[in-house]
C-alpha positions in Angstrom: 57.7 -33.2 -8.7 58.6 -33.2 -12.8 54.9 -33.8 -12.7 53.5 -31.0 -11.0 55.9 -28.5 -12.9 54.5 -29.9 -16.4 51.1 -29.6 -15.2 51.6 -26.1 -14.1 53.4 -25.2 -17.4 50.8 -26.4 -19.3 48.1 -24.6 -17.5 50.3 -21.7 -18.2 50.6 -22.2 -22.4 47.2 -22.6 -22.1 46.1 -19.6 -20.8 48.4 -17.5 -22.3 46.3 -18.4 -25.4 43.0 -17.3 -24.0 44.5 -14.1 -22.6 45.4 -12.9 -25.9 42.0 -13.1 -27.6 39.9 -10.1 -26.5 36.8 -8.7 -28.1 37.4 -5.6 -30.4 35.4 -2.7 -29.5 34.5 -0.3 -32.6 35.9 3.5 -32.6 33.5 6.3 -32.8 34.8 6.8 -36.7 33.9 2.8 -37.1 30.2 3.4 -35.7 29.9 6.4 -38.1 30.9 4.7 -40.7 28.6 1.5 -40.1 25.7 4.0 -39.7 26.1 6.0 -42.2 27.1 3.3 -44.8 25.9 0.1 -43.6 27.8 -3.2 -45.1 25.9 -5.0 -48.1 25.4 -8.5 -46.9 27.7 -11.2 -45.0 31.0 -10.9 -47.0 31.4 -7.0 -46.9 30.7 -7.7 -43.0 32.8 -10.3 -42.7 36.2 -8.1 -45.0 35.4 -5.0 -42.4 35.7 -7.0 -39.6 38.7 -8.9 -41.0 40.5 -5.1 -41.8 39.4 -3.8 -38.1 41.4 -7.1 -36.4 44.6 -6.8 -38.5 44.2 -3.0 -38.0 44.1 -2.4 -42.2 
């Protein structure tokens, strides 16, 4: 039985996880912007995506 509960509580943890990681989908502004003023290589890319996911 103590078996079965740790099993299912760590099934749980572990999908909790994955639940909380969903895609980001651009605003209209963000496409604009994108379009209008493209990013300059992989490292601007990489710092607008990084300010989109913590929403800066």
């Amino acid at each position: 039985m103590r078996l079965t509960i740790a099993a299912v509580l760590a099934v749980s943890v572990c999908c909790l996880g994955l639940t909380a990681c969903e895609p980001h989908k651009r605003t209209f502004g963000e496409k604009v912007r994108d379009t209008i003023d493209p990013p300059q290589g992989p490292v601007e890319k990489a710092g607008r995506s990084i300010d989109r996911a913590t929403g800066n």
